[in-house]
C-alpha positions, -999 to 999 in steps of 0.1 A, spaced: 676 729 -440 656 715 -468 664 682 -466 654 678 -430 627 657 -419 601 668 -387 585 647 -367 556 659 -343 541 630 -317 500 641 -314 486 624 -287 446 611 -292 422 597 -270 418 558 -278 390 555 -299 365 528 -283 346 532 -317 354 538 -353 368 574 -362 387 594 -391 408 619 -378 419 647 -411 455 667 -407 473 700 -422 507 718 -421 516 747 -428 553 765 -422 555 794 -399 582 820 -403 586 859 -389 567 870 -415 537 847 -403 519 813 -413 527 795 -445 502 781 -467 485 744 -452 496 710 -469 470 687 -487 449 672 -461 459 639 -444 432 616 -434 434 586 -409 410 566 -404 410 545 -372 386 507 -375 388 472 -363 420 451 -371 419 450 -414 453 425 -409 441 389 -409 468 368 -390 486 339 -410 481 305 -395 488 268 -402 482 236 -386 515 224 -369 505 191 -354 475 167 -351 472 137 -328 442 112 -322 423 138 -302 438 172 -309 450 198 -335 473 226 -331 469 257 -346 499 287 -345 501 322 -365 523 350 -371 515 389 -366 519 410 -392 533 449 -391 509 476 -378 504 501 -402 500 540 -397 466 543 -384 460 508 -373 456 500 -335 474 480 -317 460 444 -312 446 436 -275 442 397 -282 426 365 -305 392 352 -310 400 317 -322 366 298 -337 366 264 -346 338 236 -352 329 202 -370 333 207 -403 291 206 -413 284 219 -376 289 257 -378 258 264 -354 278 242 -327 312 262 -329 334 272 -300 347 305 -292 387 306 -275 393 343 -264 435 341 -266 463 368 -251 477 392 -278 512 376 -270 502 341 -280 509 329 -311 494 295 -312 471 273 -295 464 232 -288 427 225 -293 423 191 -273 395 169 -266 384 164 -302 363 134 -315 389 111 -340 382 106 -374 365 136 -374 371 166 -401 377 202 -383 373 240 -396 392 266 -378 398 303 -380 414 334 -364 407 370 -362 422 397 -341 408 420 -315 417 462 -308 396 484 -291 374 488 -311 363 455 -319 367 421 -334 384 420 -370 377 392 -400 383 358 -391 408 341 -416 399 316 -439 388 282 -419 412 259 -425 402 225 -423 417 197 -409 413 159 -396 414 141 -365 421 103 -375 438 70 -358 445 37 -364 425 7 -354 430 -15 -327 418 -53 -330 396 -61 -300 375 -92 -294 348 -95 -269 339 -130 -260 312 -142 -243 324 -171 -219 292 -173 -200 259 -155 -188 280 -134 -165 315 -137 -181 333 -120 -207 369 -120 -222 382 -90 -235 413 -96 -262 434 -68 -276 453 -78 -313 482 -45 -316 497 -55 -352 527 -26 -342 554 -36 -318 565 -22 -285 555 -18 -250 515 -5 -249 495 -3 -217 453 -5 -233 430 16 -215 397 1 -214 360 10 -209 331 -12 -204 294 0 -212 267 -14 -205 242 -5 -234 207 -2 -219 221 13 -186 246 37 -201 268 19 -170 307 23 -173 336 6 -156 374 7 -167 404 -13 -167 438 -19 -180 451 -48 -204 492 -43 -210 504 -58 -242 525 -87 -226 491 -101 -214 467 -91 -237 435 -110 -225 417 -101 -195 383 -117 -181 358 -98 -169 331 -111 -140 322 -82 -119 287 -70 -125 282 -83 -158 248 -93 -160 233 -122 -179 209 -113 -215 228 -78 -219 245 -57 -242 281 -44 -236 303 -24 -258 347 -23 -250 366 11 -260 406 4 -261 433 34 -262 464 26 -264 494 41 -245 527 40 -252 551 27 -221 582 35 -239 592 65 -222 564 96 -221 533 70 -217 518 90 -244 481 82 -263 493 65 -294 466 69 -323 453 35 -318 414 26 -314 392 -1 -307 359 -12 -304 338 -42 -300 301 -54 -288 288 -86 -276 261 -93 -258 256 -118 -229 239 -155 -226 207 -154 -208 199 -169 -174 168 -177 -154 150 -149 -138 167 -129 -109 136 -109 -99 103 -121 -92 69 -111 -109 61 -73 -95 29 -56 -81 14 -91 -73 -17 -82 -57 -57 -92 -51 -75 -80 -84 -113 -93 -76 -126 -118 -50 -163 -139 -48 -179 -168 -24 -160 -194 -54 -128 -172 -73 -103 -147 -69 -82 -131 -97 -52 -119 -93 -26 -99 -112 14 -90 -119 37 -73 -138 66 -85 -149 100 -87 -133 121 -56 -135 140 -56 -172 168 -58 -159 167 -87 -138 145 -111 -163 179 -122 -184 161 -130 -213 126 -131 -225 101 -142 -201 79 -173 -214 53 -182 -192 46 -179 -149 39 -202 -123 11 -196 -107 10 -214 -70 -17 -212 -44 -32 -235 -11 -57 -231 15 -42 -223 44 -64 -245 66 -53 -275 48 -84 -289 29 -69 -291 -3 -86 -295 -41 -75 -309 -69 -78 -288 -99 -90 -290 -136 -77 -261 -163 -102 -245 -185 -93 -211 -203 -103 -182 -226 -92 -188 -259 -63 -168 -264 -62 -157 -300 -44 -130 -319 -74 -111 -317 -73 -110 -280 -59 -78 -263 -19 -90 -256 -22 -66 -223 -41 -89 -204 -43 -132 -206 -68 -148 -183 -63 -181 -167 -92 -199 -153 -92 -227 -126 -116 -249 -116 -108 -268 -82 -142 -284 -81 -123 -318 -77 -117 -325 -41 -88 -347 -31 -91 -379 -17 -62 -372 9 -69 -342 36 -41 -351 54 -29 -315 68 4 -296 66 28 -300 92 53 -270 87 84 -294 103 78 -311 68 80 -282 46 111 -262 35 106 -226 39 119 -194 19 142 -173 36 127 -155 63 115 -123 42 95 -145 25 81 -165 58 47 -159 72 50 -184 99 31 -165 123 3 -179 97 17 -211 93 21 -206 60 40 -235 41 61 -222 14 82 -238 -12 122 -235 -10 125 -241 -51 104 -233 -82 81 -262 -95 93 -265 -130 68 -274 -156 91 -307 -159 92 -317 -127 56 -319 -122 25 -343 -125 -2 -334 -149 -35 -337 -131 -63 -354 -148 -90 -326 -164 -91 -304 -196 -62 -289 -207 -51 -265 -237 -21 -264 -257 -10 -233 -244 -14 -242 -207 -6 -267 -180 -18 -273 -145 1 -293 -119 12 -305 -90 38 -306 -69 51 -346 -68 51 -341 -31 13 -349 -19 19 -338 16 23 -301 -6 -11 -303 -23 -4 -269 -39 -23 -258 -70 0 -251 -101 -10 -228 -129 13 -223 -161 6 -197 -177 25 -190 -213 37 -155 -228 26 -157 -262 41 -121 -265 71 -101 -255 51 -68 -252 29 -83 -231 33 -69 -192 7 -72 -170 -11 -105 -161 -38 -121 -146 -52 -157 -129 -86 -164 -118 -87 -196 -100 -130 -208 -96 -149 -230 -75 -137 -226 -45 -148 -228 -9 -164 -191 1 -147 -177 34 -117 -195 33 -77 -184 35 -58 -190 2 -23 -180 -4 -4 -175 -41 30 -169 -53 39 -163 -88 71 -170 -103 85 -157 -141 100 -182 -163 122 -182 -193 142 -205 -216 167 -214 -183 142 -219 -158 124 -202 -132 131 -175 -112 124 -163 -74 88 -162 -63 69 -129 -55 63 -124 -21 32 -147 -10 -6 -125 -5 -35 -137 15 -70 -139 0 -98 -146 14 -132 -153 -1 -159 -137 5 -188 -155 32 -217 -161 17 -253 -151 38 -261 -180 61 -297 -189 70 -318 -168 46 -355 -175 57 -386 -154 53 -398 -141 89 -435 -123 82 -455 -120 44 -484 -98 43 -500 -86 14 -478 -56 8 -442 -65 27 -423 -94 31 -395 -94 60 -367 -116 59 -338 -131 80 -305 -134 86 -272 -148 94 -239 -121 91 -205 -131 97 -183 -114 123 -166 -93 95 -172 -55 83 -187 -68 46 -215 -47 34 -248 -67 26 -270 -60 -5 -299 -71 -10 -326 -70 -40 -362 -78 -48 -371 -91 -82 -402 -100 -102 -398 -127 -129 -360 -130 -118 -354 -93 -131 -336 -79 -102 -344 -41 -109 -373 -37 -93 -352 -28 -62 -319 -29 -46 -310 -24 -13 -270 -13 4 -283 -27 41 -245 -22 61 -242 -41 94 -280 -51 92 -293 -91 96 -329 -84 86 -347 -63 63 -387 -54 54 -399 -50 17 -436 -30 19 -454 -13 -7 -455 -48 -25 -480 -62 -50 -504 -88 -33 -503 -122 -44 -471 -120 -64 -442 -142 -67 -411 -119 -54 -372 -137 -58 -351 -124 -28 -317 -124 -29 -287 -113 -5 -250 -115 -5 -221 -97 10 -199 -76 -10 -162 -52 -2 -134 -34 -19 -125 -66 -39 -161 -81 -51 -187 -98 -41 -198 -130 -29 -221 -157 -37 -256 -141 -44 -282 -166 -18 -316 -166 -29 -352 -176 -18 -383 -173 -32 -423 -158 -17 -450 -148 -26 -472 -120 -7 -505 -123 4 -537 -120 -13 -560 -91 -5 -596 -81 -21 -596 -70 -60 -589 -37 -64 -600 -38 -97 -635 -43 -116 -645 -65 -146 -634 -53 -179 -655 -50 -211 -685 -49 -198 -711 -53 -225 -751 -70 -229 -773 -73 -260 -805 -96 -263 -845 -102 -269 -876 -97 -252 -870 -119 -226 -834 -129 -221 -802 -108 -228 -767 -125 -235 -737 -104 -204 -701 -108 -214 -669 -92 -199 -629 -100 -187 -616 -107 -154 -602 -76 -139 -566 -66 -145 -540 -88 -133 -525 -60 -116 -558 -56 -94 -567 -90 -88 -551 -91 -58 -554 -132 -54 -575 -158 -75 -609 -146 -87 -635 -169 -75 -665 -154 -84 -686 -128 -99 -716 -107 -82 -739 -92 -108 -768 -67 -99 -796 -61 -122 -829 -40 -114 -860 -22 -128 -874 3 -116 -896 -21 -93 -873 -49 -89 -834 -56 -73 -818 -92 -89 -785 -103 -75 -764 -135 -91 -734 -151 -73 -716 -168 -104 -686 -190 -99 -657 -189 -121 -662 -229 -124 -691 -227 -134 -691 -196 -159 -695 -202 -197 -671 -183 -220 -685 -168 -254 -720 -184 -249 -749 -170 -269 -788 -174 -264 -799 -148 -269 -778 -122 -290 -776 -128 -329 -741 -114 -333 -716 -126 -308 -688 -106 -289 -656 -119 -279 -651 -122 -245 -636 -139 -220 -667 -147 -198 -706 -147 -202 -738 -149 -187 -775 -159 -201 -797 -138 -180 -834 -152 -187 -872 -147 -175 -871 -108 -180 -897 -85 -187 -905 -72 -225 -902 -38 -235 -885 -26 -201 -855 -8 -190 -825 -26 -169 -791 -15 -152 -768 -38 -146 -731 -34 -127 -707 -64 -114 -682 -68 -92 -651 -91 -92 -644 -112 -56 -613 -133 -45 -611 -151 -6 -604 -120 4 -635 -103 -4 -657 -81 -32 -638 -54 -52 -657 -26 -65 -686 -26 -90 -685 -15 -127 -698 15 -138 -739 13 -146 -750 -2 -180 -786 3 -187 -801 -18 -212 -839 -24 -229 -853 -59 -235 -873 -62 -270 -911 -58 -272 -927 -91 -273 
């Protein structure tokens, strides 16, 4: 039948990769095969259809996206599913990839960021791979804007107000950040009461930022495409945490410093302006202070402000500290196993009374008005926001006493909780210095050490340089100095030193014994007549005096004769000349008379203290003239 059509089904092997398959046919009949057809080719690739798609809806946070399949073609593999890709508009490196079934036909992207332009596409899947994605189509995410107004009421209250210009029945749900903590906390405000006040764990001198969405109560409680935003920030308040890592910098016999950080950020509630700065003996002998301080320019490092204190002025009234008349802290604050006294409120700079003394612009000292209290009141101003770390130095004090110091932050509302009080104690100073033995080469001194584990150095100086030597003498109350100089002034001094510093350096003065010269005359020289010769020289080096020269011993001889003269210092002419024609400069000289003419001399001398002769000078031999 020539107008019959035939069909033949040829099962294949799914191809996992791409592949052209080529077909022929040719009729058979008794007589045997036909002649082939043309050749058929197939070729068998990823999906060439690209699927037609259009946004069907778009909320405040979500688009969705559906498409229609197209007719398969002969040759074209089935589809197994959907890539769908979509991404901020300008963001392609941040897109997302949503495998889909090959049944589905559209899709609801949610979770979108409003006002905010999409690009989206869609490309089919077979077995071999993934086909062309469509052209993106882009689209927008947008809403309305709510009216919200945050209003600060106080330091740790705020009123949140929601304005909705449509009508109906919306529930708003609210968020709370705080800024610098990236804290949240929600809440609901329902459009019949659209103010709601907000207390807990707002926090004075901080940023907060409200987010409104707005719901719609009608019937499906839906998100309604209405925003809003709005920031305020805080009032301040005092402080709520005290200054931190108070602690013992450096300690002497007369000063300590100490030094803090400031309060935690979040608990300062505002900028901080200045700290007090309180300290006492604890054994009740009070002093009265007077304020001196660095000058504080904009040169100086902003890292680190010095305060000094002098408390050289005592007070008249010792009365001491009865602690059944002082308020105390709470009991983490309470040392009274110490009997420590400790203010129950901050001393504000305006509630003091200036003390007599020097004071700067940029510093005040005070007193509490109490006078049972006699505490010691340091201001010290922040003349920089950067600035964190601190220091005080309070001076002339009393060495090995018990002093404790409290520092509180202040700012524009006043001051906040005190730090938690340290002990300091200066350092003893050496009691009963006194020289024991002197010799000519060692001094040995003496004495007192406290009952305390302080090391003791001690140095040796000449001309009040001390680095001649120095001496770490731990646990020891006496110590030796040999291989000194005789007769030389030495400048002893001792004091006790530990982790923190050092104290007061005590000091006494000796000088060692003397001891025979251990050097000869110097310069040496003679020149005359006949009958007399002129002798001049210098005293020995200091070094090798050993004591006070008090007289020379000159020998002279001939070969017959042996002269010897004893010459006092007192009575010794400097620079004297008889019987030379040119003179020499020297320190001393001699007139040596009633020689022979025409004779030859040698002559030596020796330098003497109380302690005895040093040694002689070298020979000098010498000729008298011809008469």
């Amino acid at each position: 039948n020539i107008n019959r059509i035939y069909t033949k089904n040829v099962s294949l092997t799914t191809p996992t990769s791409r592949v052209t398959y080529n077909f022929w046919i040719a009729a058979i009949s008794d007589a045997g095969i036909g002649e082939y057809s043309d050749r058929v080719q197939i070729t068998y690739d990823v999906p060439e259809t690209v699927p037609s798609t259009a946004i069907t809806k778009i909320t405040c946070n979500s688009l969705t996206i559906n498409w229609t399949i197209t007719e398969l073609f002969v040759g074209q593999l089935p589809h197994t599913g959907y890539i769908m890709e979509y991404h901020i508009s300008d963001r392609r490196n941040n897109s997302k990839l949503v495998p889909l079934q090959a049944n589905e036909t559209g899709y609801e992207i949610l979770h979108l960021t409003p006002n905010t332009e999409y690009a989206i596409c869609i490309s089919a899947n077979n077995s071999i791979g993934q086909g062309n994605c469509t052209t993106r189509t882009n689209s927008t995410v947008s809403r309305e804007n709510l009216i919200i107004e945050l209003i600060v009421e106080a330091s740790r209250i705020l009123n949140v107000t929601v304005n909705n210009s449509k009508n109906g029945d919306y529930i708003y749900n609210c968020s709370l950040e705080c800024l610098p903590d990236s804290e949240w906390q929600t809440f609901n405000i329902n459009s019949t009461s659209p103010t709601k006040q907000l207390t807990e764990s707002i926090r004075p001198n901080t940023a907060y930022e409200v987010t409104c969405l707005t719901y719609d109560l009608s019937a499906t409680k839906k998100e309604v495409c209405i925003e809003g935003k709005s920031n305020a920030t805080t009032y301040t308040d005092k402080p709520e945490g005290p200054p931190t890592n108070v602690a013992l910098k450096v300690a002497s016999s007369d000063s300590f410093t100490v030094e803090w950080s400031s309060p935690n950020r979040s608990l300062q509630n505002g900028n901080i302006t200045s700290y007090i700065v309180t300290f006492w003996l604890i054994d009740n002998e009070y002093e009265r202070p007077i304020v001196t301080q660095r000058n504080t320019s904009a040169m100086d490092n902003l890292s680190n402000h010095s305060l000094s204190i002098d408390v050289s002025q005592r007070l008249d009234s010792k009365k001491p500290v009865s602690s059944t008349q002082e308020p105390q802290e709470p009991s983490k604050y309470s040392h009274n196993s110490l009997n420590i006294p400790i203010l129950s409120n901050p001393i504000d700079s305006t509630s003091v009374t200036m003390l007599q003394g020097t004071m700067t612009s940029s510093i005040n000292m005070s007193l509490d008005n109490n006078e049972e209290r006699k505490r010691f009141i340091g201001i010290i101003n922040v003349t920089s926001p950067d600035t964190s770390i601190f220091n005080f130095t309070a001076e002339n004090l009393m060495s090995d006493k018990l002093y404790s110091l409290y520092v509180k932050a202040v700012n524009i509302n006043g001051s906040g909780p005190m730090s938690i009080p340290i002990n300091i104690t200066t350092v003893p100073q050496v009691m009963g210095l006194k020289v024991e033995n002197v010799t000519a080469n060692s001094i040995s001194v003496k004495w007192n050490m406290p009952n305390l584990k302080y090391t003791v150095w001690i140095s040796l100086a000449v001309n009040d340089s001390y680095t001649t030597l120095t001496l770490n003498v731990t646990g020891s109350k006496d110590h030796t100095f040999e291989r000194l100089d005789p007769y030389r002034n030495y400048t002893i001094g001792i004091f006790l030193s530990y982790q923190f510093g050092n104290g007061s350096k005590v000091r006494i003065n000796q000088a060692t014994d003397s001891s025979k010269p251990t050097a000869n005359p110097q310069n040496l020289n003679i020149s005359g007549k006949a009958r007399c010769v002129d002798l001049g020289w210098n005293a020995p080096e200091v070094s090798g005096r050993n004591g006070i020269i008090t007289h020379y011993i000159i020998q002279l001889q001939n070969d017959s004769e042996i002269y010897a003269y004893n010459l006092t210092t007192s009575n010794i002419v400097g620079n004297e000349m008889k019987c030379r024609e040119t003179a020499v400069q020297t320190e001393y000289s001699w007139v040596i008379e009633h020689l022979k003419p025409n004779t030859t001399y040698n002559i030596s001398m020796a330098a003497a203290n109380i302690k005895g002769l040093g040694p002689y000078t070298n020979t000098l031999d010498f000729n008298t003239e011809e008469d």
